[in-house]
mmCIF file of the N, C-alpha and C atoms, coordinates in Angstrom:
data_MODEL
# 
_entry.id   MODEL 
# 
loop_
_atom_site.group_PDB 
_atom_site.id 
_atom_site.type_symbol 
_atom_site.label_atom_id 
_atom_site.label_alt_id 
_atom_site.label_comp_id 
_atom_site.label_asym_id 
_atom_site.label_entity_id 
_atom_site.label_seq_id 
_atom_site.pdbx_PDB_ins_code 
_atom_site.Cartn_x 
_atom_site.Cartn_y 
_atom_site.Cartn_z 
_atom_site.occupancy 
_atom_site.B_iso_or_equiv 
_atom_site.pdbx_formal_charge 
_atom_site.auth_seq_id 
_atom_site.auth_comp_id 
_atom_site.auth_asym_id 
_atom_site.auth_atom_id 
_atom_site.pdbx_PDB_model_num 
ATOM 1   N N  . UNK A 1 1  ? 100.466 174.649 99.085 1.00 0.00 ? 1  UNK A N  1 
ATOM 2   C CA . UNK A 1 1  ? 100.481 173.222 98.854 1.00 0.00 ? 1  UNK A CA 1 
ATOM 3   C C  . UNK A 1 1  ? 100.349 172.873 97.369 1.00 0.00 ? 1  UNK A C  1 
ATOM 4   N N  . UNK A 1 2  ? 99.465  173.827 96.336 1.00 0.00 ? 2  UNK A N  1 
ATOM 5   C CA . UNK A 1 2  ? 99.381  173.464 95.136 1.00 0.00 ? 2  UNK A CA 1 
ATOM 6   C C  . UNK A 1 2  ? 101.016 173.354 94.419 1.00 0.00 ? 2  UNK A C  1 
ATOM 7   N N  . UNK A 1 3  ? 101.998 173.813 95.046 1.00 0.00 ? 3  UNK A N  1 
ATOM 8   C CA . UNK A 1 3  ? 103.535 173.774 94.185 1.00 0.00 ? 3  UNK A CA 1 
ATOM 9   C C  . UNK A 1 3  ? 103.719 172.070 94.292 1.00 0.00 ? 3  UNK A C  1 
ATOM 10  N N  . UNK A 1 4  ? 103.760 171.702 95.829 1.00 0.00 ? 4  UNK A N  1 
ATOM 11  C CA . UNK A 1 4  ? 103.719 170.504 96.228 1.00 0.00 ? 4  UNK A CA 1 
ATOM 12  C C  . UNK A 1 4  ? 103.054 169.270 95.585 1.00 0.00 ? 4  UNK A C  1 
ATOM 13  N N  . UNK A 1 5  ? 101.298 170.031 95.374 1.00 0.00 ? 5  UNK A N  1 
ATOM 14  C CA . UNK A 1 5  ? 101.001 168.560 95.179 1.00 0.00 ? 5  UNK A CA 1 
ATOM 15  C C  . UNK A 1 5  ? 101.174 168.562 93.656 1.00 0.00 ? 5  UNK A C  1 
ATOM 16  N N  . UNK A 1 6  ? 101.426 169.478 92.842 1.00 0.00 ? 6  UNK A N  1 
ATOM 17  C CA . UNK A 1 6  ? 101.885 169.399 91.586 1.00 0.00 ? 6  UNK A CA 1 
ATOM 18  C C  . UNK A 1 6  ? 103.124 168.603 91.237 1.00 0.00 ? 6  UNK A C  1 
ATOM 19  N N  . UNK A 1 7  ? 104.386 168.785 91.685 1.00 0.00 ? 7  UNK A N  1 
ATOM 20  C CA . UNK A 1 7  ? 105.401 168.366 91.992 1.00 0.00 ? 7  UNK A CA 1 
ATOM 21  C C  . UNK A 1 7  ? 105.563 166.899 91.602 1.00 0.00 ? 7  UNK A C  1 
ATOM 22  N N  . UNK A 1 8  ? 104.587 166.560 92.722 1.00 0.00 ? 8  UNK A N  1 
ATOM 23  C CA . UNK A 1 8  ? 104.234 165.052 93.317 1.00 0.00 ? 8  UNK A CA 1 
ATOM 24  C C  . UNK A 1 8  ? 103.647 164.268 92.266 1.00 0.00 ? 8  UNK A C  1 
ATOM 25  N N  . UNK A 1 9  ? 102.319 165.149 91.619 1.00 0.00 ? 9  UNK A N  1 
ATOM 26  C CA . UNK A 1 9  ? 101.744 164.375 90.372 1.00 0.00 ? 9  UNK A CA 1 
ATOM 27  C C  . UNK A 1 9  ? 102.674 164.091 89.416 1.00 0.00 ? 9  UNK A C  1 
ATOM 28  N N  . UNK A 1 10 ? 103.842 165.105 88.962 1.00 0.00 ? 10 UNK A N  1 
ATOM 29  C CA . UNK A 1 10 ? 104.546 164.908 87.611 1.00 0.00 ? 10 UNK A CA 1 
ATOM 30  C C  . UNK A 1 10 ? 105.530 163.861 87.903 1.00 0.00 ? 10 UNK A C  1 
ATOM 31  N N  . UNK A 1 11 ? 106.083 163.652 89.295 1.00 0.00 ? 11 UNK A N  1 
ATOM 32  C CA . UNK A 1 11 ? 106.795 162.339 90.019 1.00 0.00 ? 11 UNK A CA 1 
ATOM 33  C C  . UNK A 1 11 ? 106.108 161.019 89.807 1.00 0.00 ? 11 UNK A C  1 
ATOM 34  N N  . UNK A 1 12 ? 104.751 160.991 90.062 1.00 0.00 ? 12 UNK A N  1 
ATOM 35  C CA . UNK A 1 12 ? 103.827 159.996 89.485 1.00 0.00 ? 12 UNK A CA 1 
ATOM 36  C C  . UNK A 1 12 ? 103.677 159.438 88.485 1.00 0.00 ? 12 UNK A C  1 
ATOM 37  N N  . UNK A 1 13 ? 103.619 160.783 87.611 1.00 0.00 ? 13 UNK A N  1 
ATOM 38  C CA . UNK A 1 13 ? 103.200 160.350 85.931 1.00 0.00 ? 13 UNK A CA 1 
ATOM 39  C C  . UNK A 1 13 ? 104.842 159.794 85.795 1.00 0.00 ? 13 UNK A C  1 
ATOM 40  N N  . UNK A 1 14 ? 106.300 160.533 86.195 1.00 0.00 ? 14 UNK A N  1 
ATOM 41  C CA . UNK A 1 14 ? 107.426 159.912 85.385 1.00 0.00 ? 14 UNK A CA 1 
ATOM 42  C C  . UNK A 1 14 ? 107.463 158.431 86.473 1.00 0.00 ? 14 UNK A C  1 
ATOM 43  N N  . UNK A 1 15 ? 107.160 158.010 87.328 1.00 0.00 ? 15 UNK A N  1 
ATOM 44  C CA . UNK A 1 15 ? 107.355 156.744 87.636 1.00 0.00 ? 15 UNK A CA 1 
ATOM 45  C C  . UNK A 1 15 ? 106.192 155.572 87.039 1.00 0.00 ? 15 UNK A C  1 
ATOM 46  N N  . UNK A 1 16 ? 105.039 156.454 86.873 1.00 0.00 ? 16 UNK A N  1 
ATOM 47  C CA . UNK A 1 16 ? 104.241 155.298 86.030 1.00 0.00 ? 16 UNK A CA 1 
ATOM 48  C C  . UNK A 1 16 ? 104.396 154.892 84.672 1.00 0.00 ? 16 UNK A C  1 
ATOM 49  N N  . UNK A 1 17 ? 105.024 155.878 83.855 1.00 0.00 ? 17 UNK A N  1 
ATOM 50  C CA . UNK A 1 17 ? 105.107 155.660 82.971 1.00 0.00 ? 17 UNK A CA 1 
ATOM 51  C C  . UNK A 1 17 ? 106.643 154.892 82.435 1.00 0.00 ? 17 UNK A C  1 
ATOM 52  N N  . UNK A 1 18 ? 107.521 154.853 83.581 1.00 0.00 ? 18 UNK A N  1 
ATOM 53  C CA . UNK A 1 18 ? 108.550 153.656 83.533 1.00 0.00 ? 18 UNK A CA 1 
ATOM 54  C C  . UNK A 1 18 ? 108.301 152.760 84.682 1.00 0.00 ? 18 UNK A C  1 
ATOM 55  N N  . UNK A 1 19 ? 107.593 151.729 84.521 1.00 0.00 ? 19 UNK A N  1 
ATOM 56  C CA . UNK A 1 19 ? 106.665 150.991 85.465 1.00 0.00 ? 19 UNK A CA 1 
ATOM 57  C C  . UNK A 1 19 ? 107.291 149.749 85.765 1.00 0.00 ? 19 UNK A C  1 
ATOM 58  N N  . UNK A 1 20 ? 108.572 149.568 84.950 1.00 0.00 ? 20 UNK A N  1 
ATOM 59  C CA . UNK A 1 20 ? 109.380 148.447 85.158 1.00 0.00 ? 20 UNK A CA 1 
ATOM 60  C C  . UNK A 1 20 ? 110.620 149.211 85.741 1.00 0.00 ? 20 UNK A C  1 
ATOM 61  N N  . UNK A 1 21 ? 110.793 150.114 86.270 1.00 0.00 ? 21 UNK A N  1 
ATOM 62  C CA . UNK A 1 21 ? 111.877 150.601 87.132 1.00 0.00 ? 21 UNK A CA 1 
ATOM 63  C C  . UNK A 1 21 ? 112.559 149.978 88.599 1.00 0.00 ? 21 UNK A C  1 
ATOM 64  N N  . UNK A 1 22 ? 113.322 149.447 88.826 1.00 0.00 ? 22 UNK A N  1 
ATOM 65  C CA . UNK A 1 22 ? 114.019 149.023 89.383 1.00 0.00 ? 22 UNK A CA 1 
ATOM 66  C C  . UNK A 1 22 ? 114.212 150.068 91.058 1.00 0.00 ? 22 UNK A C  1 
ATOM 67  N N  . UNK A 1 23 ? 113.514 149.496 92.314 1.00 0.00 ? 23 UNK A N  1 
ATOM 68  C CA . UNK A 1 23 ? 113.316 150.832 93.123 1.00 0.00 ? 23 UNK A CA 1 
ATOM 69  C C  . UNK A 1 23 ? 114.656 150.375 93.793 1.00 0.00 ? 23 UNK A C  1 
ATOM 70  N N  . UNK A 1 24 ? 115.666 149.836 93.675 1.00 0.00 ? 24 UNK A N  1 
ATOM 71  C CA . UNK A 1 24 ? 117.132 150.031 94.017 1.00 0.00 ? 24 UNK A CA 1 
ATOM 72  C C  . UNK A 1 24 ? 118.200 151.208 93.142 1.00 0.00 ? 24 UNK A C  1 
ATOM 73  N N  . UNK A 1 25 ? 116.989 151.439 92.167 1.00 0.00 ? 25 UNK A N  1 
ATOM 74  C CA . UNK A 1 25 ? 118.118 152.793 91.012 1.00 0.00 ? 25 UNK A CA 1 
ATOM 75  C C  . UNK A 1 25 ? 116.960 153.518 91.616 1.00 0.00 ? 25 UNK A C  1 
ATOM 76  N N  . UNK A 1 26 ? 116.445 154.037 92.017 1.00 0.00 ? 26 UNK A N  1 
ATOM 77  C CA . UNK A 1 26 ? 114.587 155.198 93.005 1.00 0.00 ? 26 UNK A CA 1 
ATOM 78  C C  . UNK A 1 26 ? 116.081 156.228 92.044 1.00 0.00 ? 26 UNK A C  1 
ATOM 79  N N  . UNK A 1 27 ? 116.807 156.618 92.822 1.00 0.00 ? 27 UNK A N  1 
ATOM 80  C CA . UNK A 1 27 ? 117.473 158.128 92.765 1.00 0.00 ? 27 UNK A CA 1 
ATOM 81  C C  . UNK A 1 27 ? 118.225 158.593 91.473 1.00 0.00 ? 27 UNK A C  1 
ATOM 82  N N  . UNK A 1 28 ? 118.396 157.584 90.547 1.00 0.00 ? 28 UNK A N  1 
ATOM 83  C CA . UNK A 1 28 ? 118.925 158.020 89.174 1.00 0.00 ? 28 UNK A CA 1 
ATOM 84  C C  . UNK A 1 28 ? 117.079 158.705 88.707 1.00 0.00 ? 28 UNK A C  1 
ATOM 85  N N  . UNK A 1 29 ? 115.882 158.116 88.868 1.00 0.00 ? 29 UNK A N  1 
ATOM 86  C CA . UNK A 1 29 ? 114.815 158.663 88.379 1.00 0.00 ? 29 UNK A CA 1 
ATOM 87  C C  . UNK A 1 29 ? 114.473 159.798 89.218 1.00 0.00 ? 29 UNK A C  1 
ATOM 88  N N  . UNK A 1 30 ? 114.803 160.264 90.385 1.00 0.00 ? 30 UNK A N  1 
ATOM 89  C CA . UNK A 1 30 ? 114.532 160.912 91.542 1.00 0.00 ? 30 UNK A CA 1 
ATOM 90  C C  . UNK A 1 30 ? 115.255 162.377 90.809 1.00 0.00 ? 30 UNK A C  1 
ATOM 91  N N  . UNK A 1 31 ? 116.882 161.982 90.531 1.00 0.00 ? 31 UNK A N  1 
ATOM 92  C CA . UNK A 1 31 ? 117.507 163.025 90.159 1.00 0.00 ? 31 UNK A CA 1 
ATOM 93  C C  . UNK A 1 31 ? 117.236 163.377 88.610 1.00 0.00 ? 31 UNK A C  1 
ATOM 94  N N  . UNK A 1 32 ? 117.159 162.536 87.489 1.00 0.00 ? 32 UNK A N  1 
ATOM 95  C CA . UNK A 1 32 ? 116.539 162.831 86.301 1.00 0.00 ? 32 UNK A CA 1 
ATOM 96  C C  . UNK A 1 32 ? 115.200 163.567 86.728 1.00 0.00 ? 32 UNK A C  1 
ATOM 97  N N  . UNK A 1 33 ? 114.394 163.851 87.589 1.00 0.00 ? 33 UNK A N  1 
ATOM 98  C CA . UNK A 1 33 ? 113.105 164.320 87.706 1.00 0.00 ? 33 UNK A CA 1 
ATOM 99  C C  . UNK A 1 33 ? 113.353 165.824 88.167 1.00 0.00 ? 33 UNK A C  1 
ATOM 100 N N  . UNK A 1 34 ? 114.551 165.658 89.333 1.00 0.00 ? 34 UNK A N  1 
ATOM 101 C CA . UNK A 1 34 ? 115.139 167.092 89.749 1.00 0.00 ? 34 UNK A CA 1 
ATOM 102 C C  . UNK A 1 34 ? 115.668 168.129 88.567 1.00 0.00 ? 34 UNK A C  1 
ATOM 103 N N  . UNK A 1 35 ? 116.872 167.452 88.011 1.00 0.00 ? 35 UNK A N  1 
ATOM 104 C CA . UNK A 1 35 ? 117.446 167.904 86.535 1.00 0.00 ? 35 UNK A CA 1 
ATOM 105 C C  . UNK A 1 35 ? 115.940 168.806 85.707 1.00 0.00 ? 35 UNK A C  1 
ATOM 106 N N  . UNK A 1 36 ? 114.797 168.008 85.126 1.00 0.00 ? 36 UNK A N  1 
ATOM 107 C CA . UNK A 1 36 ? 114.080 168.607 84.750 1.00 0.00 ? 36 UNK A CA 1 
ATOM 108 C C  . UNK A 1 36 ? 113.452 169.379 84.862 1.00 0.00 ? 36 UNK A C  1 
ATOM 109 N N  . UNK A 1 37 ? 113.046 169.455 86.213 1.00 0.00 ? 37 UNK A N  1 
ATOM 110 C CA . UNK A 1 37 ? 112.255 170.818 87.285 1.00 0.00 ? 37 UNK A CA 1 
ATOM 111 C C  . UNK A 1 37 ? 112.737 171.596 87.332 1.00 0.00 ? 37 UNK A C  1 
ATOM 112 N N  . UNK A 1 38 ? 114.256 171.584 87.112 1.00 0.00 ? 38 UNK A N  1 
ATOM 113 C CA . UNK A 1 38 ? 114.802 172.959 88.015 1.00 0.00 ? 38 UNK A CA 1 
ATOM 114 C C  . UNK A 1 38 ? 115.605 173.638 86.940 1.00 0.00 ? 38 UNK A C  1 
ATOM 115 N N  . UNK A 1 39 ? 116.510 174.910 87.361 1.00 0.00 ? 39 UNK A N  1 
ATOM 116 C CA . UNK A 1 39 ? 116.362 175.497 86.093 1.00 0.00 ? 39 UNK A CA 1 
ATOM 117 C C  . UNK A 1 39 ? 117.808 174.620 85.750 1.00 0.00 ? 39 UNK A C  1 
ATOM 118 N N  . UNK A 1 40 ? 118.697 175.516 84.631 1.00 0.00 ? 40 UNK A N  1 
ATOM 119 C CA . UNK A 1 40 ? 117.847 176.325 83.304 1.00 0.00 ? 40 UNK A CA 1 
ATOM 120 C C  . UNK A 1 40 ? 116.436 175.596 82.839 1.00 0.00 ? 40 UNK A C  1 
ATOM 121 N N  . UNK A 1 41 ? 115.893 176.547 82.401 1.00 0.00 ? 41 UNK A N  1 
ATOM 122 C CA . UNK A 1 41 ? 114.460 175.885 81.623 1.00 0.00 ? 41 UNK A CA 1 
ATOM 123 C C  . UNK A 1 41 ? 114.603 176.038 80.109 1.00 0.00 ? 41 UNK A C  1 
ATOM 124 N N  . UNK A 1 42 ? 115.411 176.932 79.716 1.00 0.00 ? 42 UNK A N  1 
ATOM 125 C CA . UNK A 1 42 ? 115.737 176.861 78.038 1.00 0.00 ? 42 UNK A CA 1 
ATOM 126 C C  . UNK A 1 42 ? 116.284 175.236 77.857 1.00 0.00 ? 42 UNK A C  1 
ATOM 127 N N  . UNK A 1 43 ? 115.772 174.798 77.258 1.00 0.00 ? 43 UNK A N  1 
ATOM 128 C CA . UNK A 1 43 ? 115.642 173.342 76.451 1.00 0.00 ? 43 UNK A CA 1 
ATOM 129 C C  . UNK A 1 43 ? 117.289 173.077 75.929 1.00 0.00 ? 43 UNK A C  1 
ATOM 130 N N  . UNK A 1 44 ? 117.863 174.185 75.248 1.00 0.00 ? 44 UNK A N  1 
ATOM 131 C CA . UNK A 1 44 ? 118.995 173.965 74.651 1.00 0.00 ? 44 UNK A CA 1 
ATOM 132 C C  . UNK A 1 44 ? 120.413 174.082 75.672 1.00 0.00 ? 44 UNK A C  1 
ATOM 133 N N  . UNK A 1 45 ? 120.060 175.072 76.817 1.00 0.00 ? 45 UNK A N  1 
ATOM 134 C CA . UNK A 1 45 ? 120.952 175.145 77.710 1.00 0.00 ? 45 UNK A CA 1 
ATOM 135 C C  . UNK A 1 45 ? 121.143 173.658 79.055 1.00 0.00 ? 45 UNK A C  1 
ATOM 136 N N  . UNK A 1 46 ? 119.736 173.041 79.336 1.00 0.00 ? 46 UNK A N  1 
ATOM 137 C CA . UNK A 1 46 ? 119.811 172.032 79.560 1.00 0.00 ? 46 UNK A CA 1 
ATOM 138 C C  . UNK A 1 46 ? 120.072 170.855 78.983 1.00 0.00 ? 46 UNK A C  1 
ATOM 139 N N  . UNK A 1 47 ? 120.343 170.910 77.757 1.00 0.00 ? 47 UNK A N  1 
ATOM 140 C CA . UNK A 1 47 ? 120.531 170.062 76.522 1.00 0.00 ? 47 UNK A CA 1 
ATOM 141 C C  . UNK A 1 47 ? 122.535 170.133 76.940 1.00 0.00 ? 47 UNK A C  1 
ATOM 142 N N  . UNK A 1 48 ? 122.821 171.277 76.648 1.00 0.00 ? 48 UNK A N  1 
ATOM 143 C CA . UNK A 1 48 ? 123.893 171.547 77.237 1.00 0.00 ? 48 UNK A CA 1 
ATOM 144 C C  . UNK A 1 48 ? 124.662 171.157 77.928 1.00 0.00 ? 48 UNK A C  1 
ATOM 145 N N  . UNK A 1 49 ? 124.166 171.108 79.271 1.00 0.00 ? 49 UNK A N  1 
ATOM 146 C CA . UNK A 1 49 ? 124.675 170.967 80.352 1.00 0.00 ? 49 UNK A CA 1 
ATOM 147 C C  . UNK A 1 49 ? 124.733 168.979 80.644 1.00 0.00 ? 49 UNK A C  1 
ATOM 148 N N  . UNK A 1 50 ? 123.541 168.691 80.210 1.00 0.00 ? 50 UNK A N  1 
ATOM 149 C CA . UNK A 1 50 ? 123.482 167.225 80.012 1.00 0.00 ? 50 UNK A CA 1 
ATOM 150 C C  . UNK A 1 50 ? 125.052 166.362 79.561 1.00 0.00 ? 50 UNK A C  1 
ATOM 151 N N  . UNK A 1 51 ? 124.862 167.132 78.221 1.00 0.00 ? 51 UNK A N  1 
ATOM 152 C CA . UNK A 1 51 ? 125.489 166.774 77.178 1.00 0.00 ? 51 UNK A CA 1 
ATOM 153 C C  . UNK A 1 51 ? 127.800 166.561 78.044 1.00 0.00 ? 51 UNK A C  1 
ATOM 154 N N  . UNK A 1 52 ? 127.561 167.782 78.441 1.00 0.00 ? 52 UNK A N  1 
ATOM 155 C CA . UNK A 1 52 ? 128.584 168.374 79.329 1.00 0.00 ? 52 UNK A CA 1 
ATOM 156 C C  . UNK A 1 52 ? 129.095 167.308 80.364 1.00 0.00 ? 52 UNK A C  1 
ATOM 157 N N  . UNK A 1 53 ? 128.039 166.885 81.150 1.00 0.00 ? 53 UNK A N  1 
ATOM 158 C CA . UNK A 1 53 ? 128.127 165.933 82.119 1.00 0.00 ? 53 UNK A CA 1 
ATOM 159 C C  . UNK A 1 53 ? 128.588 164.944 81.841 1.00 0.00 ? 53 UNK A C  1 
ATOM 160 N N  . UNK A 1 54 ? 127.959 164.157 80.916 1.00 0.00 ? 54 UNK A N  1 
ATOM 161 C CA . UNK A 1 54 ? 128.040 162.513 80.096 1.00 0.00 ? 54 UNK A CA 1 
ATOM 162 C C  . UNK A 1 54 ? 129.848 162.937 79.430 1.00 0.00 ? 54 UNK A C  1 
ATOM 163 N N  . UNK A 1 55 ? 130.405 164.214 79.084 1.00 0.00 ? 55 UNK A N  1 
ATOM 164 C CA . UNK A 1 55 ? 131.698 164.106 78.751 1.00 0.00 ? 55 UNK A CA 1 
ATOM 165 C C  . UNK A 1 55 ? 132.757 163.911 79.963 1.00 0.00 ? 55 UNK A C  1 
ATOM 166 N N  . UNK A 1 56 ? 132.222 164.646 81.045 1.00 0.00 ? 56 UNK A N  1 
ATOM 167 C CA . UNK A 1 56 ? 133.186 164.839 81.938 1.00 0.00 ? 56 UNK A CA 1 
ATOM 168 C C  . UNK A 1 56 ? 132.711 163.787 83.352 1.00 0.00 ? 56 UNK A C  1 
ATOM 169 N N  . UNK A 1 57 ? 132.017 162.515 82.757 1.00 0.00 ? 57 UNK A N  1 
ATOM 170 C CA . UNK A 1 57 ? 131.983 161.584 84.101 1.00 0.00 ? 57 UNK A CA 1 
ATOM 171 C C  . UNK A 1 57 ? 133.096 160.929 83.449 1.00 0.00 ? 57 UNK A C  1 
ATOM 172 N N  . UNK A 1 58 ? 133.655 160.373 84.263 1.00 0.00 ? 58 UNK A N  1 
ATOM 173 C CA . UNK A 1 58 ? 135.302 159.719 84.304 1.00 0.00 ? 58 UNK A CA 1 
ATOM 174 C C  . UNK A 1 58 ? 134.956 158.108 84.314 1.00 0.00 ? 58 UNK A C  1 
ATOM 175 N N  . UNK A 1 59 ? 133.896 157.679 84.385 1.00 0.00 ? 59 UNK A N  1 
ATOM 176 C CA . UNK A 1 59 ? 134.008 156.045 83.971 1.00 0.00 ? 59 UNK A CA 1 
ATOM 177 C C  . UNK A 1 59 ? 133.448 155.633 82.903 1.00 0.00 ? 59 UNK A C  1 
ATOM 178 N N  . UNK A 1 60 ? 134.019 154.620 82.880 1.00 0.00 ? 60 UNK A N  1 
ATOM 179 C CA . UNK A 1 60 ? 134.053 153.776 81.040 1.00 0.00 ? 60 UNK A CA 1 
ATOM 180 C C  . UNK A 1 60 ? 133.433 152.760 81.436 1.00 0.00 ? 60 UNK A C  1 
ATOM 181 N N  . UNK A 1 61 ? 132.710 152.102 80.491 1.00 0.00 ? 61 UNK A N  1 
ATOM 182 C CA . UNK A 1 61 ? 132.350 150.895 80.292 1.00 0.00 ? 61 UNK A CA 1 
ATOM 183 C C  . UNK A 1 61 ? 132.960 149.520 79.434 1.00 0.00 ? 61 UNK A C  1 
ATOM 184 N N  . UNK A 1 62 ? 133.698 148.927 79.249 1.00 0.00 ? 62 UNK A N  1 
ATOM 185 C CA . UNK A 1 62 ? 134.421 148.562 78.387 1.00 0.00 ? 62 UNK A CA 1 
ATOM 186 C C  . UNK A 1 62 ? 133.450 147.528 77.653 1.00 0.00 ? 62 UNK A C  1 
ATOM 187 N N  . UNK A 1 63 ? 133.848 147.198 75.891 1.00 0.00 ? 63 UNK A N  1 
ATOM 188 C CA . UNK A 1 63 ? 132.274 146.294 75.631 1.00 0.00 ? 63 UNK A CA 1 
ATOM 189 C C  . UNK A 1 63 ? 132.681 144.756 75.881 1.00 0.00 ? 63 UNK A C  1 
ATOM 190 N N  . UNK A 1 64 ? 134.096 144.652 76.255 1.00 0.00 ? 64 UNK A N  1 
ATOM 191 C CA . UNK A 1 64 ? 134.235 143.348 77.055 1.00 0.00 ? 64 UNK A CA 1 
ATOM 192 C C  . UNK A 1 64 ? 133.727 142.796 78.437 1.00 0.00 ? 64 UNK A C  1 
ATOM 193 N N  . UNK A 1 65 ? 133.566 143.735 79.421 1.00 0.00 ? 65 UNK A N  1 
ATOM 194 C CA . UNK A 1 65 ? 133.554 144.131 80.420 1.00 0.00 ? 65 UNK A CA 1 
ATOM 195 C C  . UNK A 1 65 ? 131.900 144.112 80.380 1.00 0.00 ? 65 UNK A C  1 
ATOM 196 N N  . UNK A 1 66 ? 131.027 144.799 79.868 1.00 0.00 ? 66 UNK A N  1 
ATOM 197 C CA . UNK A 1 66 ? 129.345 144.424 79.547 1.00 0.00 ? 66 UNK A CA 1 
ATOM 198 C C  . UNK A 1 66 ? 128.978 143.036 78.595 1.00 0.00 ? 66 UNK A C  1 
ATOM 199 N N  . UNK A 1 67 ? 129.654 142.463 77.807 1.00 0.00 ? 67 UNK A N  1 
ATOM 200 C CA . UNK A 1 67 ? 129.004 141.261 77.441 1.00 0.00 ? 67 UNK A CA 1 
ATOM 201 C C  . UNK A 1 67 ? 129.893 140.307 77.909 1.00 0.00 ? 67 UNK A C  1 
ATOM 202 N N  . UNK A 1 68 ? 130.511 140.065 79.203 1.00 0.00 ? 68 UNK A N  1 
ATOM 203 C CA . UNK A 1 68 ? 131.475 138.839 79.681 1.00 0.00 ? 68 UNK A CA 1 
ATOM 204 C C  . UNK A 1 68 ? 130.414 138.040 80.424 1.00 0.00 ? 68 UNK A C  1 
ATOM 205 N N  . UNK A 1 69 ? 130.272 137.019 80.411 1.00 0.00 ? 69 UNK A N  1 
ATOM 206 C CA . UNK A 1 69 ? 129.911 136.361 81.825 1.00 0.00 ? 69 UNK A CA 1 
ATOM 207 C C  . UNK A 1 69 ? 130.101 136.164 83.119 1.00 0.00 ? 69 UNK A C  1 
ATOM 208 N N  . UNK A 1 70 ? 129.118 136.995 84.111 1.00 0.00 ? 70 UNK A N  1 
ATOM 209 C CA . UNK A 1 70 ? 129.280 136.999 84.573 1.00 0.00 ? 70 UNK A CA 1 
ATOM 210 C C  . UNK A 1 70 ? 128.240 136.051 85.329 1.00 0.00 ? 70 UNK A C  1 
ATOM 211 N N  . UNK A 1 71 ? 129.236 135.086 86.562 1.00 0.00 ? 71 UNK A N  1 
ATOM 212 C CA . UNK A 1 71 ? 128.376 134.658 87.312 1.00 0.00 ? 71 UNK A CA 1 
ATOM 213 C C  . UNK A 1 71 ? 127.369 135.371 88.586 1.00 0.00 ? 71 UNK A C  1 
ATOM 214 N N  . UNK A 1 72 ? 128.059 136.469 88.908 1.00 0.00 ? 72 UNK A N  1 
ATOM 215 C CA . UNK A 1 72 ? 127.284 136.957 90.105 1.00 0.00 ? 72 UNK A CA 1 
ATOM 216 C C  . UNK A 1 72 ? 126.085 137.472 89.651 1.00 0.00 ? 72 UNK A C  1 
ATOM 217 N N  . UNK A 1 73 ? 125.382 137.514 88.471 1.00 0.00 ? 73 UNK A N  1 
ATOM 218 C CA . UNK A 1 73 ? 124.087 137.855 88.048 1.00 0.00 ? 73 UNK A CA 1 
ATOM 219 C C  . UNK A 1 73 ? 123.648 136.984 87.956 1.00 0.00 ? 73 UNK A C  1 
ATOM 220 N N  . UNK A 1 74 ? 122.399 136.730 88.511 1.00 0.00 ? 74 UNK A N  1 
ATOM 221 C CA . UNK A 1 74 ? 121.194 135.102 88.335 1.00 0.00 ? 74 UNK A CA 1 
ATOM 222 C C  . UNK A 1 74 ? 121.161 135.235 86.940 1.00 0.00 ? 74 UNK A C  1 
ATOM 223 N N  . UNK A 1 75 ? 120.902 134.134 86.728 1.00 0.00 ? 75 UNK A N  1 
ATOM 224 C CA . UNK A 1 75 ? 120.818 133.799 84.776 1.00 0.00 ? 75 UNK A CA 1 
ATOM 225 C C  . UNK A 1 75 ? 121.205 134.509 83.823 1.00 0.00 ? 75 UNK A C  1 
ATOM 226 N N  . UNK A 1 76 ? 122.658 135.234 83.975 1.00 0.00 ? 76 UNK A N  1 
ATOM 227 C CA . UNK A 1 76 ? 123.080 135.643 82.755 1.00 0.00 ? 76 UNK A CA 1 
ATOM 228 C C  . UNK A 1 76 ? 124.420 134.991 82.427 1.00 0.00 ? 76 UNK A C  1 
ATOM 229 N N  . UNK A 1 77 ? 124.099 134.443 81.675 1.00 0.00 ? 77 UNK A N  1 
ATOM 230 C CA . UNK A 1 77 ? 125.304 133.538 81.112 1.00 0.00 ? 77 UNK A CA 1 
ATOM 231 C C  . UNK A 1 77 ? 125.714 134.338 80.095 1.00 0.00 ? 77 UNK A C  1 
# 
């Protein structure tokens, strides 16, 4: 049980310490928490692989497309 309740504490500390987290995104922090636990554990190879990912996700953000108005968000004009 000590793997477990260890686990659990460091899940704690990363959700308390982003305390304004949004529990409709729970699994982007769920999986950022997995990513870190598990291996590689060399710093630079997970640095790596990060890095790797963010090239090869296939959607864009356009900066028209993030500062337009949109109405379907409450108060963002």
């Amino acid at each position: 049980m000590n793997p477990v309740n260890r686990a659990h504490a460091i899940l704690k500390m990363l959700l308390n310490t982003h305390s304004s987290f949004n529990r409709e995104n729970m699994q982007g922090y769920l999986d950022l928490f997995a990513f870190a636990a598990n291996p590689p554990f060399d710093l630079l190879e997970k640095a790596e692989l990060i890095i790797k990912s963010a090239f090869n996700n296939p959607k864009t953000l356009r900066y028209r497309d993030f500062f337009s108005a949109d109405s379907s968000v409450p108060g963002f004009q």
